[in-house]
C-alpha positions as CSV (number, residue, x, y, z in Angstrom):
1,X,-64.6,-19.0,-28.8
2,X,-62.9,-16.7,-31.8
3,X,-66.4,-18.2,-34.6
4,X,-68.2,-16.8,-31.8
5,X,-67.1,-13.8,-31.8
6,X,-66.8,-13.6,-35.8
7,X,-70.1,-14.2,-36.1
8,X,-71.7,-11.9,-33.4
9,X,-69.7,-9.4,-35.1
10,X,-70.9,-10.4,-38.3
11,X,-74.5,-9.6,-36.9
12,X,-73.3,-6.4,-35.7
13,X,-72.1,-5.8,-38.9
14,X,-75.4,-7.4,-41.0
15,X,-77.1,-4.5,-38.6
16,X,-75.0,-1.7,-40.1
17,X,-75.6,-3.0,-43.5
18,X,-79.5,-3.1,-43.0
19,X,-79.4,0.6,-42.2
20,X,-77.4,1.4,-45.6
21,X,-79.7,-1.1,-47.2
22,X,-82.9,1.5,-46.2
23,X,-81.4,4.5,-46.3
24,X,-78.8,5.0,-49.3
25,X,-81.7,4.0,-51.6
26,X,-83.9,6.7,-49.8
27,X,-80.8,9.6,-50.4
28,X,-80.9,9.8,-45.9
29,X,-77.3,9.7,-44.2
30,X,-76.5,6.5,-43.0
31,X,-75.2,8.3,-39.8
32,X,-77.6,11.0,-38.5
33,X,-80.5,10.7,-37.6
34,X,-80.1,7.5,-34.8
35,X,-81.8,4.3,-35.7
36,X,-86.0,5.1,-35.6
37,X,-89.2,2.9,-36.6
38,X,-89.5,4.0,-40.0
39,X,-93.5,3.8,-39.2
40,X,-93.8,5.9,-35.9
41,X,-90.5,7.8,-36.0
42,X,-89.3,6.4,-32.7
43,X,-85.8,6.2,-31.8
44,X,-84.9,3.0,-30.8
45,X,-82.6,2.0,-27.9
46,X,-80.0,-0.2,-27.1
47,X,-82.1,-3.3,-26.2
48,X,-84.3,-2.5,-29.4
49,X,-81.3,-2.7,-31.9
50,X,-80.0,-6.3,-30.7
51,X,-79.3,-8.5,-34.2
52,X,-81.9,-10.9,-34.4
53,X,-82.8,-11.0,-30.9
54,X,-84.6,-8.0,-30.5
55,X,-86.7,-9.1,-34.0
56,X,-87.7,-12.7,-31.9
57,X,-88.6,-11.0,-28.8
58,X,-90.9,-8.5,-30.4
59,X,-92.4,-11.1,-32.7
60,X,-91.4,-8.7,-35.6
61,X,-93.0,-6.1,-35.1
62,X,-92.0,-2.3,-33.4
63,X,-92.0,-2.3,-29.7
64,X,-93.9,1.2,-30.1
65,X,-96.2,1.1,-32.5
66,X,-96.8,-2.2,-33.4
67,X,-96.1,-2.1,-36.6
68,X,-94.7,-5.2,-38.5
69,X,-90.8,-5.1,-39.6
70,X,-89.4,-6.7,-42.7
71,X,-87.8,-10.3,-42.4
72,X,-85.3,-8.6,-44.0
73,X,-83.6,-7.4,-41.1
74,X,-82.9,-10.8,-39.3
75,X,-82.4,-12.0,-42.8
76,X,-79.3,-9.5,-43.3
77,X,-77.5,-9.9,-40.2
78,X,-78.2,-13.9,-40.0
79,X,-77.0,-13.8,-43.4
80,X,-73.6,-11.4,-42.7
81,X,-72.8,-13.2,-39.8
82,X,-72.7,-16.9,-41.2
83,X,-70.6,-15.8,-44.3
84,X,-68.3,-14.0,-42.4
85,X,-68.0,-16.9,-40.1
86,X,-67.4,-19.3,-43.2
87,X,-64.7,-17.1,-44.6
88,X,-62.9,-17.1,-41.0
89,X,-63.4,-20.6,-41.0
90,X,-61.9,-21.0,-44.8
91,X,-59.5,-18.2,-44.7
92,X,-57.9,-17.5,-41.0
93,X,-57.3,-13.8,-40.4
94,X,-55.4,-12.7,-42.9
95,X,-55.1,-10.4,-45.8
96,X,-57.8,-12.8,-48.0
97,X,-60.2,-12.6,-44.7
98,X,-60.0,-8.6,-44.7
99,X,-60.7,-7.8,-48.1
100,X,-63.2,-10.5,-49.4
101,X,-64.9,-9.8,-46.2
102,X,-65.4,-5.9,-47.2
103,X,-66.4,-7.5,-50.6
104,X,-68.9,-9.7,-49.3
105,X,-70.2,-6.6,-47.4
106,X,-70.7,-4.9,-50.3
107,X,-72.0,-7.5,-52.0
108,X,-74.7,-8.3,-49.3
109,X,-76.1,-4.5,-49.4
110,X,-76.0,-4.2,-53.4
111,X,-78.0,-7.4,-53.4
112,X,-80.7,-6.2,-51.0
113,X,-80.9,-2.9,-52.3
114,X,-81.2,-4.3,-56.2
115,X,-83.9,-7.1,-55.3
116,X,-86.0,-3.8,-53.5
117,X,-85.3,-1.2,-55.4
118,X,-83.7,-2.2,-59.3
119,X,-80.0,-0.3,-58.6
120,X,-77.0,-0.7,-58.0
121,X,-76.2,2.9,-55.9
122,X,-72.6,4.8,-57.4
123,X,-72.6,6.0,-53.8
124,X,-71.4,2.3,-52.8
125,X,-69.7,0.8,-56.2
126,X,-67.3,3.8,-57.1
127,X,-66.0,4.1,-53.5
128,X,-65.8,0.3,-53.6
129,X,-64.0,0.5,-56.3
130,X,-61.5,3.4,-55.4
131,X,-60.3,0.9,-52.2
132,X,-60.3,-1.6,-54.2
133,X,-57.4,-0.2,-55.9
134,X,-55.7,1.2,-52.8
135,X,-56.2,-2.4,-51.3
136,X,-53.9,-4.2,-54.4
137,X,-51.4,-1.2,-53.3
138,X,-50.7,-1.8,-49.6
139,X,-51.9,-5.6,-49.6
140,X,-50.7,-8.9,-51.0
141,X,-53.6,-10.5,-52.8
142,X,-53.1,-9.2,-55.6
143,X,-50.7,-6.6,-57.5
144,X,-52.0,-3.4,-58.7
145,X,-51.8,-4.1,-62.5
146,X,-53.6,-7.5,-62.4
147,X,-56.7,-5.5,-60.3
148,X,-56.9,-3.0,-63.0
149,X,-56.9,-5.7,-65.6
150,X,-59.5,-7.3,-63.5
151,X,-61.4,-4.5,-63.3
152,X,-61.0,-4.0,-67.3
153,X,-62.2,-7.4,-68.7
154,X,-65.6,-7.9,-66.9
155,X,-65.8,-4.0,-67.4
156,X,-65.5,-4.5,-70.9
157,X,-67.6,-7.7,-71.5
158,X,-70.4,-6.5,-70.0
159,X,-70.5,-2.7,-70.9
160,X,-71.1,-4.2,-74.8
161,X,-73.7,-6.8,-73.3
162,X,-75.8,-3.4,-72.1
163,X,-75.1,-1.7,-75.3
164,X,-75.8,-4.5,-77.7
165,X,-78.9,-6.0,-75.3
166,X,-80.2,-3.2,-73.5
167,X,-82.3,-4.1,-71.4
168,X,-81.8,-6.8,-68.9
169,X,-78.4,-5.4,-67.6
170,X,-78.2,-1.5,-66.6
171,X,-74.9,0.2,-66.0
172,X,-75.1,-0.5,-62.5
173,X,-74.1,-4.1,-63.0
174,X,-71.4,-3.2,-64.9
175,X,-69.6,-1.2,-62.1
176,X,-70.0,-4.0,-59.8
177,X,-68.3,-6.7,-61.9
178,X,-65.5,-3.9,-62.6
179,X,-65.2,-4.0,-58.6
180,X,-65.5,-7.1,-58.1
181,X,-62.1,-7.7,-60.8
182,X,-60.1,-5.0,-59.2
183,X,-60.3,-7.4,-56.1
184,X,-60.3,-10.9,-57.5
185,X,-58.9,-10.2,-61.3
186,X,-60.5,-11.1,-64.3
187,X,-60.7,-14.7,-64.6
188,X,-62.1,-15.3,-61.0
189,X,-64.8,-12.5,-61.8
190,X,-65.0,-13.9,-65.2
191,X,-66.2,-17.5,-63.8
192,X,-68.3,-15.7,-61.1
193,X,-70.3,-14.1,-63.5
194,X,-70.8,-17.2,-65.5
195,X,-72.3,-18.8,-62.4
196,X,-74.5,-16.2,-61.8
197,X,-76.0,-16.8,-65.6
198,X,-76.2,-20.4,-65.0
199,X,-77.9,-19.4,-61.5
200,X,-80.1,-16.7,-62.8
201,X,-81.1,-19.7,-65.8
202,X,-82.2,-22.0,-63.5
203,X,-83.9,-19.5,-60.9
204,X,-85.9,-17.5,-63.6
205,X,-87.2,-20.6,-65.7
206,X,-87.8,-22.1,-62.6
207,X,-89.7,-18.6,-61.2
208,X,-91.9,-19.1,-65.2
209,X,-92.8,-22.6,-65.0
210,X,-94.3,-21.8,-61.7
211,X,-96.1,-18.9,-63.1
212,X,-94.6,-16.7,-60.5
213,X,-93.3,-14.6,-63.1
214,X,-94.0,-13.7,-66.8
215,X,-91.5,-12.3,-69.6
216,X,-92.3,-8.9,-69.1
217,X,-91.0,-9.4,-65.1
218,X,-88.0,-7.5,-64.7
219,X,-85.2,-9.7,-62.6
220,X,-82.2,-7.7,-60.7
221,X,-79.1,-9.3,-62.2
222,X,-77.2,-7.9,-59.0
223,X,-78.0,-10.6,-56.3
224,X,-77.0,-13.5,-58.9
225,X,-73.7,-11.6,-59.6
226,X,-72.9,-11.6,-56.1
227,X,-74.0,-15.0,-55.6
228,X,-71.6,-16.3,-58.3
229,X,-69.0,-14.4,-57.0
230,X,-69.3,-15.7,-53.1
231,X,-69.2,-19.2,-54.8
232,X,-65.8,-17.7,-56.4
233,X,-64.8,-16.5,-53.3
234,X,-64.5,-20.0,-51.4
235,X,-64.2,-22.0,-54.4
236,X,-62.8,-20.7,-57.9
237,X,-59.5,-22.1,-57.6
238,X,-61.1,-25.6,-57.3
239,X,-63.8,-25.1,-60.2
240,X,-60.8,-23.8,-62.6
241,X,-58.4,-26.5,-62.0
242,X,-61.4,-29.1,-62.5
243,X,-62.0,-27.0,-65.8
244,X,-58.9,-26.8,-67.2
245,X,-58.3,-31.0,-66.2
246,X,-61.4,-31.5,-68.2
């Protein structure tokens, strides 16, 4: 009965998320006004903000206008909901369940808002960051000067990627591997970020050799980072210790 619950409120959540997903990139407060159809204006109601549900029974599209509504949506919550369910289901509730579940949050709507819109918003990696910090402070899984190390090292490493490279890697990626250390430390981001180059390898020659995209296609880097790092997240530990008994 308790998955159940973790993952309805994972939907719940994955709805909350969609919202910042439209609005931050837009500069509109994620509070006021109530959720509308971003088409007609509408203000929707209870029965017409139910995760996933509400999308199937209105064959997405809006209940007023008729307008069709992004796969995104059910995409999101369907998306929050089953990792936040896997990290019960790997972690228990605990202090590892709390804060790599904010993380994966984070990671979810940077990801989103990146594949959309090229960014990474400051408005959701500096105060990421900032509780970040205050997390290694008042909880156990990790100490205070190993988060700031972790924050450093990626920092660091990919700060003189963007200034040596340019393009292919904006600043924005760089604060999110600087959060993403402060939470997991350096050598967990470190081999996160490595499987988001081997991921991003294989998905963008793949993407050419199908002709879907050319050279001059830009690629968010954001969604591979935080693809890499969810693999981190549930597996790192295993992948090192196989490394290092290589």
């Amino acid at each position: 009965m308790t998955k159940i619950y973790i993952f309805m409120m994972g939907l719940l959540i994955g709805s909350f998320l969609n919202v910042i997903i439209y609005r931050l990139p837009r500069k509109e407060s994620i509070v006021f006004p109530a959720s509308h159809c971003p088409e007609c204006k509408e203000k929707l109601r209870v029965r017409d903000l139910i995760p996933v549900l509400s999308f199937i029974l209105n064959r997405g599209k809006c209940k007023y206008c008729g307008r069709s509504i992004s796969l995104q949506y059910p995409v999101v919550e369907l998306l929050t909901g089953f990792l936040l369910l896997s990290l019960y289901i790997h972690f228990g509730i605990n202090t590892e369940f709390i804060i790599y579940s904010l993380l994966v949050f984070v990671l979810i709507a940077i990801s989103f808002i990146d594949i959309k819109y090229m960014i990474i918003p400051n408005k959701i990696t500096y105060p990421a960051f900032i509780l970040a910090l205050i997390a290694a402070v008042f909880f156990d899984h990790i100490d205070l000067k190993s988060s700031l190390i972790g924050a450093l090292v990626p920092f660091t490493f990919f700060f003189l990627i963007a200034l040596v490279y340019g393009k292919g890697l904006g600043m924005g990626d760089v604060k999110l591997v600087a959060v993403i250390g402060a939470v997991l430390g350096w050598d967990y981001t470190m081999l996160g970020i490595f499987l988001a180059s081997l991921i991003g390898t294989i998905v963008i020659l793949a993407l050419l050799l199908a002709r879907v995209i050319d050279r001059k296609t830009r690629i968010p880097f954001g969604p591979f980072i935080s693809i890499g790092t969810i693999i981190t997240i549930f597996y790192g530990r295993e992948i090192i210790e196989f490394i290092f008994k290589a």
